[in-house]
Each structure stands twice: as C-alpha cells, then as structure tokens.
N, C-alpha and C positions, 0 to 999 in steps of 0.2 A: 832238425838242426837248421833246415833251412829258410826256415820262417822263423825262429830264433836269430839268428845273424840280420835278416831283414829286419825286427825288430830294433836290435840291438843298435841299429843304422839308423833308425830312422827316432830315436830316442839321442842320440850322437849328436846329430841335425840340430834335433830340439836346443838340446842342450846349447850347442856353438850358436845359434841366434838370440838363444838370452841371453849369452855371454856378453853377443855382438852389443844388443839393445840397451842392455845395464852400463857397459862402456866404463868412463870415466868420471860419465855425470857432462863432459861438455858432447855441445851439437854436433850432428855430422857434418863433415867437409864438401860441397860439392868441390868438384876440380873440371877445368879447363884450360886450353892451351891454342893461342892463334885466335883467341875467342875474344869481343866487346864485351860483358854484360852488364847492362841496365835494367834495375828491376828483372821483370819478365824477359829482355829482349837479347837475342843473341847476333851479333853480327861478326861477319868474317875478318878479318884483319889480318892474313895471309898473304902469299903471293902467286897466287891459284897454282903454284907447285906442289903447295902443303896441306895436310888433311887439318883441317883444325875439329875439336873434337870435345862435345860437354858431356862431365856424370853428374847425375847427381847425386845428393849427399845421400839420400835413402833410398833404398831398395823399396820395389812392390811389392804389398803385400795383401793380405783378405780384406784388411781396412782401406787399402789403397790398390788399388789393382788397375789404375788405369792412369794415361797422362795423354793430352796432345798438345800437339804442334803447328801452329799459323801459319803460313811459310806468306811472310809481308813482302820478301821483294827475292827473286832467283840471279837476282847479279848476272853474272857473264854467262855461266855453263848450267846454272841450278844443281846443283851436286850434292843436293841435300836429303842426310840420311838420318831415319826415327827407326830406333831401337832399343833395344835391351844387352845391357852387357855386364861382365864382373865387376867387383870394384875395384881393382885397381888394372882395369882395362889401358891399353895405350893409346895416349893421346893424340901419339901422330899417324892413329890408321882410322878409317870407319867404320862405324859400327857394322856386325855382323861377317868384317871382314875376317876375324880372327877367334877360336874356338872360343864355344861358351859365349856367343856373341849371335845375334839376329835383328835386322834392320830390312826396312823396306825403303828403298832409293828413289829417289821426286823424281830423278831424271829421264829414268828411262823404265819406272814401275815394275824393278826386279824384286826380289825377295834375295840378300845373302843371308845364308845361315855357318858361319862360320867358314866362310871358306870367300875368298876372294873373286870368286866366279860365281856370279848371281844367277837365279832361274827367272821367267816370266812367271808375274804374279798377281798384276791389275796395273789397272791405267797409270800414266804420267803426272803426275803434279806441277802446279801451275798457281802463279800467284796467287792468294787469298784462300788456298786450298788450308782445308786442315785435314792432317794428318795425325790419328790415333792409334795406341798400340795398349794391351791390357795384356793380363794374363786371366786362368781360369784357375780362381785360389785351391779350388777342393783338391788338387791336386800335387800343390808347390811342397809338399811334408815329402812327398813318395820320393823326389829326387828329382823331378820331372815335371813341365806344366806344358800346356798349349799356348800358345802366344798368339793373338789375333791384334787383327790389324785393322783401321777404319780410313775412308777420306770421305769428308764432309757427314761426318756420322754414319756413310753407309760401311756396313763390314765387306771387306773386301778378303781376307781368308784369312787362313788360321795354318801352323806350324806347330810341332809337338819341339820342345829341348830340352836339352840338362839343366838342372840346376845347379849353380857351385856352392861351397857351404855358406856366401858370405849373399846371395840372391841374386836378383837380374835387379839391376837399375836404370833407370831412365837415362837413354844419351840421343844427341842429335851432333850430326858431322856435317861437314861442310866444305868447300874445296876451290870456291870461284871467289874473285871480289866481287863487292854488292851484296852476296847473297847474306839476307836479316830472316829471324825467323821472334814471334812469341813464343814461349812455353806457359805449357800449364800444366802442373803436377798436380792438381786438386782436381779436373777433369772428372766426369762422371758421364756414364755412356750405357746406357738402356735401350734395348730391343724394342722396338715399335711393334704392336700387338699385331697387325698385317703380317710385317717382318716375322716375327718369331710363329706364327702359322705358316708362312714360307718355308721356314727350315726344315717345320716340320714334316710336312706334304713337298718335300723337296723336289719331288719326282726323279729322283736319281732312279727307282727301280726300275721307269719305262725302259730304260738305257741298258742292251747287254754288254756292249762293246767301248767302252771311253778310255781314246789314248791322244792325251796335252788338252785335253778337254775340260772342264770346270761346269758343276750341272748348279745353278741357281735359281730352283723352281723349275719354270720353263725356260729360263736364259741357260743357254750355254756361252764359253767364253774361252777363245783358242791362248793353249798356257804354255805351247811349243815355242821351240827358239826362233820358228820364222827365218831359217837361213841359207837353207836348200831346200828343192823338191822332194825329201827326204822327211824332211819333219811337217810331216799334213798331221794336221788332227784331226783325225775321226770319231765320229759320236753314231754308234749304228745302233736303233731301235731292238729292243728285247722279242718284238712280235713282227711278224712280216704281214705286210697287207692284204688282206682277203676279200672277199665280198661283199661281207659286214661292214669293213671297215678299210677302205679303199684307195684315201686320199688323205695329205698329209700338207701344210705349210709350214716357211719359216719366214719370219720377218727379219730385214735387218735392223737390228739396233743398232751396230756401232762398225764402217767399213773397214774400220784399220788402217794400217799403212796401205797396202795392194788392195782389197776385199777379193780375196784370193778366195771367196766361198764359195763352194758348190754343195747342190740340193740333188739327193736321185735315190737310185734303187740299186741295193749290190746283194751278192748272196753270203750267206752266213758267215761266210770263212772266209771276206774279202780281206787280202793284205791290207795293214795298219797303217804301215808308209805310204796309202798309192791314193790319191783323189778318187771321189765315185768317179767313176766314168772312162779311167785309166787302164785299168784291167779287166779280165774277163768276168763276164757274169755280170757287169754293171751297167750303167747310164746316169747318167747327171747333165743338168744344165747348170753352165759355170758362170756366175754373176761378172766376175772382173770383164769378162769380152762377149761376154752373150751367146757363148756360143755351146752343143751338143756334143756330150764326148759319152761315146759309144764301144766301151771295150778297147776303146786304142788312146792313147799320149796326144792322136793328133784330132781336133776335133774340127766339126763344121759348121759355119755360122745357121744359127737357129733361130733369137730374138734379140730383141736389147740389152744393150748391160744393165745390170741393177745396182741401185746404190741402199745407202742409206733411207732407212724408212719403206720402201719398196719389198713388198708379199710375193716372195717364190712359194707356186705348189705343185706338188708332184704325184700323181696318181695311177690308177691299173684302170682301162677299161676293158673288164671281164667276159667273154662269151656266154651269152645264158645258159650253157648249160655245163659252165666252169663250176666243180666243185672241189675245194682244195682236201687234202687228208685231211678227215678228222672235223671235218665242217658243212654241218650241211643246216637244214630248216626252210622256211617257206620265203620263195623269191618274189615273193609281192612284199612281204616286209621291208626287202630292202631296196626295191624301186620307190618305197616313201619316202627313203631320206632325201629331206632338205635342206638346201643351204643357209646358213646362219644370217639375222638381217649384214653380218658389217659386212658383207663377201657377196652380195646379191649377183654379182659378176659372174661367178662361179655355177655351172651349171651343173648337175650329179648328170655326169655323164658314165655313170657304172657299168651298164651295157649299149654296145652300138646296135642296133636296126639291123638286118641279113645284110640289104643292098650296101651300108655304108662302110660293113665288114668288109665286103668282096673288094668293095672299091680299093681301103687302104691295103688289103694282103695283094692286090694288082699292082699297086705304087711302088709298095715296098719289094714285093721281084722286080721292077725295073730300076729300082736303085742298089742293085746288088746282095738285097736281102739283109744289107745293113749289121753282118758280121754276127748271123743266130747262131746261137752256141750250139751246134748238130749233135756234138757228142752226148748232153746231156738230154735227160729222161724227162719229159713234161711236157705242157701243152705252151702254144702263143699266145701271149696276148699283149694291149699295144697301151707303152707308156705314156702319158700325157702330164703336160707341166703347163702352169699358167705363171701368170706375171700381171699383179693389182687385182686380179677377180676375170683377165682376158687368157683368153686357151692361147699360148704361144705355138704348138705343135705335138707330134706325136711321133710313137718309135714301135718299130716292132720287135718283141721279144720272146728268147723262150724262158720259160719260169723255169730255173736250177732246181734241184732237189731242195725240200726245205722251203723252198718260198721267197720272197723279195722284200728285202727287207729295209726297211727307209734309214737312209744315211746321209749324214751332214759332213762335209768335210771343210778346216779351214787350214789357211793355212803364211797369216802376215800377224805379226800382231797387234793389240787391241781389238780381235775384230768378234765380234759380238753378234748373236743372234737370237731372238723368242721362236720356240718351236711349238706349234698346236698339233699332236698328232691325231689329233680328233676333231677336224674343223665343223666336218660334218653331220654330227649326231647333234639333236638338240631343235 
C-alpha cells in the first residue's frame, strides 16, 4: 500500500504541473516589488530597510534547470540574494528566508534554506561576481531535488529540498541602495572534465573524522560559524602515520578572516570542539601566531606565522626499531623515500642517527618532558613540522594506543586549505 500511495503522489504531482503548464494559453507572470527592471537588469529602489524581492515567471525544470546572476554593482551593504522559491513566495523577505525557500547570500557567503538563520556555505560575492544556482532534474517528480550553487562557474555546494506542487523558481533579493544585478534564466552550466574527475576521486574517504569541514578533492574548506573557540573544525585523517608513510602537508589556500589554522597530530578520539594541540594526546603548530601547542590551550612560540600560500608539514621521526601493530616489512625500503622535486627543502628525516636521539630525549628532560602522556601504553617518538620545505622544530611524544593520526583544524571563516597526505611517495 505503500508504494501505491507513493505512486498515487507522485502521478498527482504530474498531473497539477500539466494543469500548471496548459494554464490559460496566456504567459507566466514574473513579480517583483522594491525592484527597477530593464530588460535583464535589476536594481534596488528601496530604502535599505526593505527587502525588495524578484520571481520569476517560470519555475526550473529538466529543460531548464539552471539560471545566474551578475551582481554589476553591491550598493551600500551588498545584500544580495540567488535562489529558489514557491510561486507565490513574499516579496518583502529574501529568499531562502522562508520555508520552501533556498538562497545563497553575496554578503556574507551563507546558505538559508528556509529559515532566517543562514549556515556557512562558500565565499563572499563581490562585484562582477556571478552567481549560479540549478537544480538536479532526475529528481524534481519524487517531491524533492538537490539544489546547487556556483560563483564564477565554479560549484560551490549543493543542498537537498522540498518541492512544492507548483516548483522552485528563480528569485534574487536585495536590501541596500545601488545594489544592480543581470539575470539570466537561459544560463547553462557544465562540469569541466578535470572538475567532474574531482568529484569523482573526491578523496573524502582519506578523512575518518570531518566536523564544519567541506572535502573538495584535496581542499578542505572551514563551514563552521567561526564565533567562539567552540566551533574549530576538524578534518582528522582515516590512517595515522607510520613508517611507511610518515609525513603529511597542508598548503594555504585561502587565510580567512583570522587563519585560525592549525597542522599536527592527535589521537583517535581527539574532541571535535578542541584545536590539535589543545588537549591531550595532541600537538600542532598554529599558523595564525606561529606558535606550538602541545596538550595545553596555552602554547609556546615555535616559528613564524603562516599565511596565505605558505606549506605547513607535520611528521613522526621513528626509532629504527619502531614497528607499529600490524606493520612491518623491510627498513631499507623505507629509507628510499624521497622527496618530491616541488619540496626539495624537505629532507626524509624518518629516522634519527643514535647520537642525534640521545641529544633530543637530553633536551627534552630539561624542558620538562614537555607534558608526555605517562598514562598511556607505547613508545616515544619526536614530532617535527616544517614550514616552505625548512624544518621549524621538533616535540617529543608518546604515541596513544592506535597511533597519531594527522589532523587539520580551522577555525575563522573562508579559510581554506590543500592537503597532500602523501607528499613523500613518488
């Protein structure tokens, strides 16, 4: 019966959008309110108290499943919003703001999906930007479709919603004076053959742990609110480092507001809320002040800050005659590996020399031993992070049950990162 009823529904559907499309024989109505339009162009003519607010006349569909939006000038505040809404959505709120409604906002690159309180979603928009939204047609019958989003043709993510009987149509909102935008409902938008082998080899499955995290490829991309030390986002690797495979980079793409990132090493079951480096079992070096945080909130200067474009890497160097559970094979294989040409800075420093041991486990008792986790079960051995291809320093630790496992934390938004957890092989 109850794949009958779902039929039943979804023949219903059918039916009410032929109804919709047969009509009266005249065109559909676009509506707006607070709105200029010129041809293609929409301009605000408000008094940035009011939402001004365009639909248009026909819904998206398998013929039509995509539109964008130019944003020619952001006026006072840029408060301009591309989405998808019912038809006879209200013209004095913005899109997304109100159920059955989904819009992505220029001003500050949220995503609402029906609700007045938007999420992080992708970057800020900014004159000359365009901004795309489509749906995924195979879907729109069941009741429900995916909604993605683009700026400057790259897809920037995707949202699943309802559908109401009568479809989602095209709207852009607006809120400041000055702000003008083009429309274009004829839009067409294709996957770049690179792109769409991206999606595919996304590498989400390296990743066991991602919380406000966004995996794209090798970019990750912090989707937390950025508003206390509460919301870090963490991305911790599926595998912990071994001997095999030892050392790990992340590049910055993109600082954010703070570049609140940190690069290091936590165990399995490191808290979701806490920076590497914050609690126990961890370590990280924190790009925003340069500095080492080692199991505690309070950390100690270590190297330079990192910005934008600027290569954190973070590694284990092993005792020779370190073998983890469940790993073993011949230790001249892995004194082969070498470093890749772009990293020539980079030396495989996978195990230290006797004397050079002795020296740092000397160092390290005179700096208090540097907060080793005594309680747990395993052996020491000493972390090291570089910065551009140059060795910044090193830590000593003991390896947790399970292993050490490479974790990224951010925590401002827009901030953005490329991770190679393989710099070394090759």
């Amino acid at each position: 019966m109850d794949d009958i009823n779902v039929l039943h529904h979804r023949c219903l559907l059918n039916l009410r959008r032929r109804i919709r499309d047969i009509g009266d024989g005249r065109p559909a109505q676009e509506r707006y309110m607070r709105l200029q339009k010129d041809g293609d162009t929409l301009s605000y003519q408000g008094n940035s108290e009011e939402v001004g607010c365009y639909v248009a006349g026909h819904p998206l569909s398998k013929g039509n499943c995509y539109f964008e939006v130019t944003i020619a000038d952001t006026g006072v505040r840029g408060t301009i919003a591309v989405g998808l809404v019912p038809k006879f959505y209200r013209l004095d709120h913005q899109p997304g703001w109100l159920p059955y409604s989904v819009a992505y906002h220029a001003d500050n690159g949220k995503l609402y999906n029906g609700n007045p309180v938007g999420q992080q979603f992708g970057p800020k928009c900014a004159r000359g930007d365009r901004i795309g939204c489509g749906i995924h047609s195979e879907n729109i019958e069941a009741g429900f479709t995916i909604v993605f989003f683009t700026k400057n043709g790259n897809k920037v993510g995707s949202v699943e919603v309802p559908v109401s009987a009568e479809g989602l149509f095209p709207a852009v909102g607006m809120h400041s004076m000055g702000e003008e935008v083009k429309v274009d409902l004829q839009a067409e938008w294709f996957l770049e053959e690179d792109e769409s082998m991206m999606m595919v080899d996304s590498h989400e499955d390296d990743w066991g742990r991602l919380f406000d995290v966004r995996v794209s490829g090798t970019l990750l991309e912090y989707v937390g609110k950025g508003k206390s030390i509460m919301d870090v986002g963490l991305a911790q690797a599926r595998q912990p480092l071994t001997t095999r495979c030892h050392y790990y980079e992340v590049e910055i793409v993109d600082a954010g507001e703070k570049c609140y990132i940190a690069l290091g090493l936590a165990r399995r079951d490191y808290p979701r809320n806490r920076h590497p480096g914050w609690s126990r079992g961890s370590v990280a070096y924190h790009a925003d002040d340069g500095k080492i945080f080692h199991g505690s909130g309070v950390g100690d200067a270590f190297g330079p800050r990192c910005l934008k474009g600027d290569i954190m890497g973070c590694g284990i160097m092993f005792p020779r005659d370190y073998i983890l559970d469940g790993e073993g094979g011949d230790v001249d294989d892995w004194d082969r590996m070498e470093v890749r040409p772009g990293h020539a800075g980079v030396q495989n420093v996978l195990y230290l020399n006797d004397d050079e041991e002795e020296e740092e486990e000397e160092e390290e008792e005179e700096e208090d031993g540097e907060e080793v986790e005594q309680g747990q079960e395993g052996r020491n051995v000493t972390v090291f992070f570089t910065r551009n291809g140059k060795l910044m320093g090193r830590r000593e630790m003991r390896v947790p049950p399970g292993g050490l496992y490479p974790t990224v934390g951010m925590l401002s938004s827009g901030e953005k990162v490329k991770v190679d957890l393989h710099p070394l092989s090759g």
